[in-house]
SESEGU-92055 format. One line per 2 residues: for each residue x, y, z of N, C-alpha, C. Coordinates in pm, 1 decimal, padded with zeros to 6 digits. Layout:
<recs>
X:Y:Z:X:Y:Z:X:Y:Z ~ ...
</recs>
This chain:
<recs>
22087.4:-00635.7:13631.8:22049.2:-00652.8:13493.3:22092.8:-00788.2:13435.9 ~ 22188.5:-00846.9:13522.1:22263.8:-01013.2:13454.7:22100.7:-01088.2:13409.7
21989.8:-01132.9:13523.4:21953.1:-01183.9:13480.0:21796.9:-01166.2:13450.6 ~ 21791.9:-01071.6:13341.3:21685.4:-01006.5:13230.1:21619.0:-01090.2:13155.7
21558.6:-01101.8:13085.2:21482.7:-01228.3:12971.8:21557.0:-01137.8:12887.0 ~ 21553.0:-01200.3:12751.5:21561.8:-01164.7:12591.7:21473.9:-01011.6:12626.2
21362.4:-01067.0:12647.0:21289.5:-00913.7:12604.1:21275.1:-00822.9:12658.8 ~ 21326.1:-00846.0:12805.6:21353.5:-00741.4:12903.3:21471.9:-00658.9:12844.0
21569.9:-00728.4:12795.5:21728.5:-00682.6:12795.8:21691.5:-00534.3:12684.7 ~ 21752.9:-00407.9:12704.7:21781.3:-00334.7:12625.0:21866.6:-00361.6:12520.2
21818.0:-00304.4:12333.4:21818.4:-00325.3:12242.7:22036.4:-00361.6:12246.3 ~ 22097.3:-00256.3:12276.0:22230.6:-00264.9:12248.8:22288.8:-00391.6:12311.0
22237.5:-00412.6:12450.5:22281.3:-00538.4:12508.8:22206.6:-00661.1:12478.4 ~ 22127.5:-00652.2:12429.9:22088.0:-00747.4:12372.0:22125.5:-00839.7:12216.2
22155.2:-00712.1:12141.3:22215.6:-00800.4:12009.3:22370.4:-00837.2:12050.4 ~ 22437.1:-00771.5:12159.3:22563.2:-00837.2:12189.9:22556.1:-00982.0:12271.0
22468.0:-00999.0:12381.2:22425.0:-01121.3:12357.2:22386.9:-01217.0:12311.1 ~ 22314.9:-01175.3:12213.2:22289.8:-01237.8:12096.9:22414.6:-01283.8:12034.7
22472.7:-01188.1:11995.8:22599.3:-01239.2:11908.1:22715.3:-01338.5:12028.6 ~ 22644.5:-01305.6:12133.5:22774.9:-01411.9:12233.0:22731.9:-01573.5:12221.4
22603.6:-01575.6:12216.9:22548.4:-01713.3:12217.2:22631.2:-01770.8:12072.7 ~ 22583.4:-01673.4:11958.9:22629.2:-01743.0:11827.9:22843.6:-01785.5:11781.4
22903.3:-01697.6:11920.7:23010.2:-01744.0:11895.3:23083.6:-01812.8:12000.6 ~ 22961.5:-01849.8:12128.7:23007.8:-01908.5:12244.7:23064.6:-02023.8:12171.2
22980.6:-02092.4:12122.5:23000.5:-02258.9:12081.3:23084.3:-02234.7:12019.2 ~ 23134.7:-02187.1:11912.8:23249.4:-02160.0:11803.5:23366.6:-02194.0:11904.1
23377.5:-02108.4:11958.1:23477.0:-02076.6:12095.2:23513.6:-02211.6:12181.8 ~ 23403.2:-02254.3:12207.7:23393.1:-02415.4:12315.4:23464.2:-02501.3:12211.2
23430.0:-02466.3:12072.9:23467.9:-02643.3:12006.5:23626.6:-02611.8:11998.3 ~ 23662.9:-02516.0:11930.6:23787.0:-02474.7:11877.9:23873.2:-02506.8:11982.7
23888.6:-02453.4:12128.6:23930.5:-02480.1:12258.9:23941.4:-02624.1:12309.3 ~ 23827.9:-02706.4:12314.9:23797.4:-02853.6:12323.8:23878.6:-02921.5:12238.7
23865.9:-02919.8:12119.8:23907.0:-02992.8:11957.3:24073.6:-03007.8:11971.6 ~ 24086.7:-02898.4:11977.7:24254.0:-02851.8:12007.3:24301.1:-02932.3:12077.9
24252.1:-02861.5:12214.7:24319.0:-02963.3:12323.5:24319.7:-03104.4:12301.3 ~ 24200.2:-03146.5:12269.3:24221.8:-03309.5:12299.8:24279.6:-03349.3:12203.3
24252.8:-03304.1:12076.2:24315.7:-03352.2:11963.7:24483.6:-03360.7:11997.9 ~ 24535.9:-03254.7:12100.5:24696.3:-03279.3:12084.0:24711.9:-03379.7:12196.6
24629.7:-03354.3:12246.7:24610.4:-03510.4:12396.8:24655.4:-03632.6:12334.5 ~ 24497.0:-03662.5:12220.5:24488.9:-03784.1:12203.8:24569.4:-03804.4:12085.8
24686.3:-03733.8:12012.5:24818.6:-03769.3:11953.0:24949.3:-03799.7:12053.2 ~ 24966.1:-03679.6:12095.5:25015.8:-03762.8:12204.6:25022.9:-03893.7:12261.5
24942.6:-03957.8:12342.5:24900.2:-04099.1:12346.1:24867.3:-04177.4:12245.2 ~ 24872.1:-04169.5:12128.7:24861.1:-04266.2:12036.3:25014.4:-04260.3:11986.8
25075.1:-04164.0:11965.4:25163.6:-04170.8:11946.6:25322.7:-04237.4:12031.2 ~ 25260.3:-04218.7:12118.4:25384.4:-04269.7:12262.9:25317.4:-04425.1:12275.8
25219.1:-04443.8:12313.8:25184.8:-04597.5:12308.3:25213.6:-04678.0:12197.7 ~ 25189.5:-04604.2:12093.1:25208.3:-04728.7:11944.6:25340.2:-04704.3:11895.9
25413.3:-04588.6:11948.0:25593.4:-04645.7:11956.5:25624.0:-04717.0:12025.6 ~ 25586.4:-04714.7:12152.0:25619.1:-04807.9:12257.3:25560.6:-04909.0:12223.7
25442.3:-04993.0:12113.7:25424.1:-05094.2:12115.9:25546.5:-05178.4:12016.6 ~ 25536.5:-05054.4:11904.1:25667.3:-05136.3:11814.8:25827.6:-05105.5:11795.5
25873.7:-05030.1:11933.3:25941.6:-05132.6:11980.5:25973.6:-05175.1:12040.3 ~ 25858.8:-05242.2:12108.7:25858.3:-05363.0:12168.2:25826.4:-05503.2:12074.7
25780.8:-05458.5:11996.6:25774.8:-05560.9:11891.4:25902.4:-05612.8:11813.4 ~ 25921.0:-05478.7:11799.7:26121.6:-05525.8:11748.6:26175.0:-05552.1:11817.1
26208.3:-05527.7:11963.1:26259.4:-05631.7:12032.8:26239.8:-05749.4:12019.1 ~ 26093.0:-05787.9:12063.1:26064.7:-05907.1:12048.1:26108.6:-05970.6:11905.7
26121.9:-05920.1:11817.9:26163.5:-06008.7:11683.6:26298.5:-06004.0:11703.4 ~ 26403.8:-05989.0:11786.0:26505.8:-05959.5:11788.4:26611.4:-06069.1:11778.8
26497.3:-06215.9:11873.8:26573.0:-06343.6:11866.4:26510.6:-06409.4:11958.8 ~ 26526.8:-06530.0:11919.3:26432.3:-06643.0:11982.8:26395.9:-06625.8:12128.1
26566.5:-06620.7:12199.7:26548.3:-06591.9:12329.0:26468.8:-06476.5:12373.4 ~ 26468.4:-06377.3:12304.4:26423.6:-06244.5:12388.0:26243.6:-06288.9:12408.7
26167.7:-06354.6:12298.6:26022.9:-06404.1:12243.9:25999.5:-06482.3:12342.3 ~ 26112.9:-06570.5:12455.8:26029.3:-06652.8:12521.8:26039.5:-06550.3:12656.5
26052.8:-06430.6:12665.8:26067.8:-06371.5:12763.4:25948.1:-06322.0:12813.5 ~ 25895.5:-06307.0:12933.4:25781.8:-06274.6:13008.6:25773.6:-06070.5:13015.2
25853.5:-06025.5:13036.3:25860.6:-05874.4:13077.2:25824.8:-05840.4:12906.0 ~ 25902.9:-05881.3:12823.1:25880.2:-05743.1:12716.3:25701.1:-05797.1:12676.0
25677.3:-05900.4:12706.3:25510.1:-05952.6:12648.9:25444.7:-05867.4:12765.3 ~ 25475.1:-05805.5:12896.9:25409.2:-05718.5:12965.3:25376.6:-05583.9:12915.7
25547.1:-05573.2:12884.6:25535.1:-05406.5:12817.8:25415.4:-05378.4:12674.1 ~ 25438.5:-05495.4:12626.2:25350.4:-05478.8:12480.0:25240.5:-05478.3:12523.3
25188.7:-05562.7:12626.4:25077.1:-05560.8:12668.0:25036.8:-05425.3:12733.7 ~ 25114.5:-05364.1:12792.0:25064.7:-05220.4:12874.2:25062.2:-05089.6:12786.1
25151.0:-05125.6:12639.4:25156.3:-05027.6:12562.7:25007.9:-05051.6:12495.4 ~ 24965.2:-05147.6:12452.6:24802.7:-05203.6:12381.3:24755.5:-05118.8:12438.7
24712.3:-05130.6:12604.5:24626.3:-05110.0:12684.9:24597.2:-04963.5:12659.9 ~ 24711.2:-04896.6:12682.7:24719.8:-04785.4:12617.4:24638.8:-04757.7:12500.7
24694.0:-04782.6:12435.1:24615.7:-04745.5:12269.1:24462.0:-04773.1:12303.8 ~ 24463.1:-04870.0:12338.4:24282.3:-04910.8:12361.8:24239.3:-04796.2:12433.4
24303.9:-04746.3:12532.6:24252.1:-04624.4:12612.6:24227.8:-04517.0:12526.8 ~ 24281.7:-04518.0:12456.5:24297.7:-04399.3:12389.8:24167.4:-04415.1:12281.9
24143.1:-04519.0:12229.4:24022.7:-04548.0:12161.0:23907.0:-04504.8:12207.5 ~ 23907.4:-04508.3:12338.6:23759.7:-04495.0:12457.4:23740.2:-04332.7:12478.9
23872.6:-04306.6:12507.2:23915.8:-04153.9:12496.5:23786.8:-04081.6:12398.5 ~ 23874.3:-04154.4:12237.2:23775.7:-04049.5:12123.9:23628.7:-04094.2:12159.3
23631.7:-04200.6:12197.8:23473.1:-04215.2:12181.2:23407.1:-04181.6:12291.3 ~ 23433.8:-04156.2:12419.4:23356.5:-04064.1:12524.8:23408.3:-03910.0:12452.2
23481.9:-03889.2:12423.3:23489.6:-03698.7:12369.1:23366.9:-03661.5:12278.1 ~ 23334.8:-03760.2:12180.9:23270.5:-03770.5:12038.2:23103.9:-03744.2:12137.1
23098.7:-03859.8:12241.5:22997.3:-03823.9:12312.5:22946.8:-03706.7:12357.6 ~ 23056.7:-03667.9:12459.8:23028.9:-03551.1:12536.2:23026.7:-03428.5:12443.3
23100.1:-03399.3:12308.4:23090.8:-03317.7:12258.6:22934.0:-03292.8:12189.1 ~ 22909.0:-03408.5:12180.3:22736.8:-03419.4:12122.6:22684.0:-03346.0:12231.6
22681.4:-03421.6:12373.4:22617.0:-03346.3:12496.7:22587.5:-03197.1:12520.1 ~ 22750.4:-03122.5:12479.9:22761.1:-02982.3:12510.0:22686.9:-02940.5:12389.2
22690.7:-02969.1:12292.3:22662.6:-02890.8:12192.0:22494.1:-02899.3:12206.7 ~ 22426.0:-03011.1:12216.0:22305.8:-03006.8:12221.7:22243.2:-02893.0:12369.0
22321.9:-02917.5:12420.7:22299.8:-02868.6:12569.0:22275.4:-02718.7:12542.2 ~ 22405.8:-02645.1:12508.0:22414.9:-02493.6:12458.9:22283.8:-02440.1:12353.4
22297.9:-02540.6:12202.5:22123.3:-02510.9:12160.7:22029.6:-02523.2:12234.8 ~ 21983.9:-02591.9:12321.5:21894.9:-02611.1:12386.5:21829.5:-02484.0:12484.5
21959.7:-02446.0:12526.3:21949.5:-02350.0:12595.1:21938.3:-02214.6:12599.6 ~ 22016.1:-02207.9:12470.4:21998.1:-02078.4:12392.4:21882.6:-02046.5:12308.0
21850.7:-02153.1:12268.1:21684.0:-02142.6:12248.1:21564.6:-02104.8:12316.7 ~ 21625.0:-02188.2:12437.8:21513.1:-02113.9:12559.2:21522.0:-01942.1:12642.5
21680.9:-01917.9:12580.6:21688.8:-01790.0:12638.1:21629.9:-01701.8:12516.8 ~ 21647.4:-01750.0:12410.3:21597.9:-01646.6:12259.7:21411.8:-01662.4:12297.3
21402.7:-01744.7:12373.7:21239.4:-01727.0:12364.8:21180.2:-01702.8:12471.4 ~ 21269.7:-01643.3:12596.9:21221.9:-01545.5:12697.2:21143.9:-01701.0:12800.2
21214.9:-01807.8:12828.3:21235.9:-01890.6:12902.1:21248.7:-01907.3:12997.7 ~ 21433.6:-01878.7:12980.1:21478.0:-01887.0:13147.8:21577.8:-01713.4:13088.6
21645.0:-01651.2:13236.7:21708.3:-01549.3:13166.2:21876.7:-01613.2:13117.3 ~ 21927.9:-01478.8:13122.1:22130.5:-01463.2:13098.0:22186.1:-01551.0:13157.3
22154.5:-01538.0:13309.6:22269.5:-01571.8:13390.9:22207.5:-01714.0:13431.8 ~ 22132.6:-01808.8:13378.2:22063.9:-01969.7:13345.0:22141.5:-01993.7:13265.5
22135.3:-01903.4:13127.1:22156.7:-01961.3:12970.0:22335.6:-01950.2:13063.9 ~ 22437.8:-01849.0:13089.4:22588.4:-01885.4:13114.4:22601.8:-01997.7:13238.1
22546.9:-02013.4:13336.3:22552.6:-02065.6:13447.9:22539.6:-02217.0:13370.5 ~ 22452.3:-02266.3:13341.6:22443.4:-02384.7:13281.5:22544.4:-02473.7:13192.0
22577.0:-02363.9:13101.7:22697.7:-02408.2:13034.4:22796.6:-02446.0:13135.7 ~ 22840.3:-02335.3:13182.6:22964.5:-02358.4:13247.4:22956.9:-02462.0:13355.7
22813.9:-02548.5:13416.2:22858.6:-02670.6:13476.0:22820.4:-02817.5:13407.5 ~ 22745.5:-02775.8:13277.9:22824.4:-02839.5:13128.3:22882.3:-02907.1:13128.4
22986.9:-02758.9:13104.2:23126.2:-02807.7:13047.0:23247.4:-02875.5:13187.2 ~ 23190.4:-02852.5:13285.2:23282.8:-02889.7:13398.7:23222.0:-03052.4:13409.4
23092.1:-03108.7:13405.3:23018.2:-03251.0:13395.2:23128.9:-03298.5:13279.5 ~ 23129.1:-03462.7:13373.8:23186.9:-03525.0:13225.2:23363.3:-03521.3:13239.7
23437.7:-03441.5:13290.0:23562.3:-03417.1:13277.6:23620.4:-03518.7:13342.3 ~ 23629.6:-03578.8:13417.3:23682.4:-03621.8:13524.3:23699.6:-03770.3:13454.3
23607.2:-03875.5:13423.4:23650.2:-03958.8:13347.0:23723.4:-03950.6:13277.1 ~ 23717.0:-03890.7:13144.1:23810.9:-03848.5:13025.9:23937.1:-03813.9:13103.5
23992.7:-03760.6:13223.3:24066.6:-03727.3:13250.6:24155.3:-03804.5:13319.7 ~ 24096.3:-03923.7:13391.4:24101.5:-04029.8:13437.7:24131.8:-04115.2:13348.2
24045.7:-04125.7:13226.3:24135.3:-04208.5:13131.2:24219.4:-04178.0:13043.2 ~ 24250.8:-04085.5:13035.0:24360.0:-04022.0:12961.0:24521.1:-04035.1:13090.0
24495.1:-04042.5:13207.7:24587.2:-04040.8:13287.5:24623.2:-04196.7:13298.8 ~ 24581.9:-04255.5:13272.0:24554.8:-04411.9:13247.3:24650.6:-04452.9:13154.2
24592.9:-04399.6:13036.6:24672.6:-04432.8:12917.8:24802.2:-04366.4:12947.8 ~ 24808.3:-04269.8:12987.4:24961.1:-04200.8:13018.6:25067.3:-04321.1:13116.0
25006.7:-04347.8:13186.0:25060.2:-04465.2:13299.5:25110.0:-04612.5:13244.8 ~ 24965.4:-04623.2:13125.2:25020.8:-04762.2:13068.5:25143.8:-04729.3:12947.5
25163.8:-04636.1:12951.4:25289.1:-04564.6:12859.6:25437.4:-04570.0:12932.0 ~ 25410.9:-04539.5:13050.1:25505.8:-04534.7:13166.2:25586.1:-04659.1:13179.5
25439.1:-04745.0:13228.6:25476.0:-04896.1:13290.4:25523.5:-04969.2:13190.3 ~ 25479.5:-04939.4:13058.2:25542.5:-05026.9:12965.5:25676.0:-04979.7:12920.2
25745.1:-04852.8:12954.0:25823.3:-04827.2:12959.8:25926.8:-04884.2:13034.9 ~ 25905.9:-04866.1:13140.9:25951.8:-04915.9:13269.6:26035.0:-05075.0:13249.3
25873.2:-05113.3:13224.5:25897.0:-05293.6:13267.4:25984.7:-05317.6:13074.9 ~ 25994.2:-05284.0:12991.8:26054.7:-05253.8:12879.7:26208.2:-05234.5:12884.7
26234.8:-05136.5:12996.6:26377.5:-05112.8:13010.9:26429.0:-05220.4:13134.5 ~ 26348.5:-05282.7:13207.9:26393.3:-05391.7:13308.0:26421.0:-05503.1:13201.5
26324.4:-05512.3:13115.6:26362.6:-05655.0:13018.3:26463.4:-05621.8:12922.0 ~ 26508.0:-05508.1:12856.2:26643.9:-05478.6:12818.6:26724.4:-05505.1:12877.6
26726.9:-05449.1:13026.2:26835.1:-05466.9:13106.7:26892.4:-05606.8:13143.4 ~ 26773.9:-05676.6:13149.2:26790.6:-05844.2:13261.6:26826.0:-05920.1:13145.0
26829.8:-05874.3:12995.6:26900.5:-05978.8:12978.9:27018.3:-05988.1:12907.5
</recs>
């Protein structure tokens, strides 16, 4: 019975499907939104401390300003933040993607299209498309958080 049309499906299982389509997406954004939203604080937040202070270091005194390492760290903490910029704006994308994707589809299942198990199957490799960048650059920005850490506490140290 998974995969029935709309008008095949009997009346009871059918308005519960119905009602799954109308709170699938609800469900996807709330889940999505969340997550990344505490992602991409996270990384804005750890990079743009780590940029200033590295900046206060650097204002710290002449000598420290002609130093090569902490102008790395600032530089890897930026990089960061910039990542994190690309971040919202491939999410902003892909969230357009899924969402159009799910209407799209649910439209075609409300009009006896394709059946059930199209309209769930689809989503779910959707929502799996697309991840791997974002995830990649989010691990990125985590790294340039690291390294500027890193090379940050070598230029504390060395001098």
């Amino acid at each position: 019975m998974p995969q029935l049309k709309l008008s095949q499906t009997p009346e009871p299982l059918r308005t519960a499907r119905l009602k799954y389509i109308d709170t699938r997406w609800d469900q996807l954004l709330r889940l999505v939104e969340d997550t990344e939203l505490r992602a991409l604080k996270y990384l804005s937040l750890t990079n743009a401390g780590g940029a200033v202070a590295t900046l206060s270091f650097l204002g710290s005194s002449d000598a420290v300003r002609k130093l090569l390492l902490p102008k790395i760290a600032l530089g890897s903490f930026l990089l960061g933040l910039f990542l994190v910029g690309v971040l919202v704006a491939l999410g902003a994308h892909r969230m357009a993607r899924l969402h159009e994707g799910w209407k799209s589809d649910a439209n075609k299942y409300t009009s006896d299209q394709i059946p059930w198990g199209s309209l769930t199957s689809t989503d779910e490799q959707r929502v799996a498309e697309g991840q791997r960048p974002l995830m990649v650059i989010a691990y990125l920005s985590f790294l340039c958080f690291i390294a500027g850490c890193a090379v940050g506490l070598w230029a504390l140290f060395s001098v």
